[in-house]
C-alpha positions in Angstrom: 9.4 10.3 -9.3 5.7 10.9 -8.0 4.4 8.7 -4.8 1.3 8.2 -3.0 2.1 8.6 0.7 -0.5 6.7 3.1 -0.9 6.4 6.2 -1.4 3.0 8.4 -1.8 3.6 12.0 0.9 6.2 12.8 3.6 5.3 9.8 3.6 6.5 6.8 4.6 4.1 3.6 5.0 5.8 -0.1 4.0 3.4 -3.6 4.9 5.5 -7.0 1.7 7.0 -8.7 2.6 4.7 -12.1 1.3 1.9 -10.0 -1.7 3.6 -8.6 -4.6 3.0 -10.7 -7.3 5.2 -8.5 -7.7 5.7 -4.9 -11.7 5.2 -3.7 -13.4 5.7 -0.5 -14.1 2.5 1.4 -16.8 -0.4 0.0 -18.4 -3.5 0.2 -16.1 -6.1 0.8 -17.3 -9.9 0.1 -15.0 -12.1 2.0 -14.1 -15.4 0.4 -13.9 -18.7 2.4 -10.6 -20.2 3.2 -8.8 -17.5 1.3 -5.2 -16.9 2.5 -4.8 -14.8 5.6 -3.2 -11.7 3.8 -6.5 -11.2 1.1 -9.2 -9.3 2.8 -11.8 -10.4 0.0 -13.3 -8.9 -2.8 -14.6 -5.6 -3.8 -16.7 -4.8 -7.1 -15.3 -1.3 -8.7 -17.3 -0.4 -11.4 -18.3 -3.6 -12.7 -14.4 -5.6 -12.5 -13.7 -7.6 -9.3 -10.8 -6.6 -7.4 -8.9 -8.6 -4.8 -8.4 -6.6 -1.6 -4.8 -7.3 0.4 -4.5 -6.9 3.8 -1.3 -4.9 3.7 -1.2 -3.9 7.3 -0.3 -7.7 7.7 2.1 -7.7 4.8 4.2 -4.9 6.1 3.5 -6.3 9.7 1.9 -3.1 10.7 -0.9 -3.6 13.9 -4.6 -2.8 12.5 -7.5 -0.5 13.6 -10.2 -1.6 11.8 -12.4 1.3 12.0 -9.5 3.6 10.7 -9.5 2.2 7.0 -11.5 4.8 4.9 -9.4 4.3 1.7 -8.5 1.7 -1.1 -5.8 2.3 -2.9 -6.1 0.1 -6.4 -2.7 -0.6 -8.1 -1.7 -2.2 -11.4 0.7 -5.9 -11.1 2.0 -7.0 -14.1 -1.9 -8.3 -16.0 -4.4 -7.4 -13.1 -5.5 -4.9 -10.7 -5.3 -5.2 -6.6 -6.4 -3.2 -4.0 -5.7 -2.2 -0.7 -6.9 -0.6 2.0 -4.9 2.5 3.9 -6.1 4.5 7.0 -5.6 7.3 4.7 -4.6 8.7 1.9 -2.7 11.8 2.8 -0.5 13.3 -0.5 0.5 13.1 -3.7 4.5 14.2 -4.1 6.7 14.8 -6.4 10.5 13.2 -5.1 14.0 13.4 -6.5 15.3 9.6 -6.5 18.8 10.8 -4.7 16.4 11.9 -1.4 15.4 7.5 -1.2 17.8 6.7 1.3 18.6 2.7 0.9 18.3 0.6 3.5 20.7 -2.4 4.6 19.2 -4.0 7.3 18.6 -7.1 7.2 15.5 -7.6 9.5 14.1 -5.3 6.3 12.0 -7.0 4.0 13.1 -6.7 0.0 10.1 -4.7 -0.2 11.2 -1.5 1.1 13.1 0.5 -1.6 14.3 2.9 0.8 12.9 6.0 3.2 12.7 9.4 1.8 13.6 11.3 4.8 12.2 14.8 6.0 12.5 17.4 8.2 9.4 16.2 10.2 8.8 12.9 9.1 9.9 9.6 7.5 8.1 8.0 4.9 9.1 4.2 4.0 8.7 3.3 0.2 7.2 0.1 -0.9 7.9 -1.7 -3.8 5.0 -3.2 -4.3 5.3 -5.7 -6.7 8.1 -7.1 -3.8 5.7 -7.2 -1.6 3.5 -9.2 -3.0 6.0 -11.6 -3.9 6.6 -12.0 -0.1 
């Protein structure tokens, strides 16, 4: 399995690379009145509108403003999303037996697991969970 590890403020959270579409530097984003709290607003990426999530709220992770300098655009089921990541860090190839499973229950559904190493821990996201949330 390949993931995308990003970083928002100091943790780090993985998505798999078949649901990332591109990753692009930060843009223009239109906000749109009395949208839900968790979308940021709209970008334009090469001519297709793109709602932008605000998924240091969904994962309940605080926000620096100023430290979001990446989008990261994945495919849902029929349509494209983006969101926006402190930064993008690396691109890694895992083995599914390192995703250790987590069973606590103050964890959402949308954490598959944490791949565990020697220096850090990096909590994968199922995204399509999480937006479900």
């Amino acid at each position: 399995m390949q993931v995308v590890v990003f970083k928002l403020n100091d943790e780090q959270f993985a998505v798999e690379t078949a649901r990332v579409q591109s990753i692009n530097d930060i843009m223009e984003i239109t906000k749109v009145p009395k949208s839900p709290k968790h979308i940021r607003g709209l970008i334009n990426l090469r001519g297709t509108i793109i709602s932008l999530l605000d998924i240091n709220m969904l994962l309940e992770v605080k926000k620096e403003d100023s430290n979001q300098n990446n989008i990261i655009i994945l495919q849902m089921e029929n349509e494209l999303v983006g969101i926006t990541v402190d930064q993008v860090d690396e691109v890694l190839d895992i083995e599914e037996e390192v995703i250790e499973k987590m069973y606590d229950e103050k964890k959402k559904d949308y954490v598959k697991g944490v791949i565990n190493f020697k220096d850090r821990i990096v909590t994968l996201i199922d995204i399509d969970k999480l937006l479900l949330a």
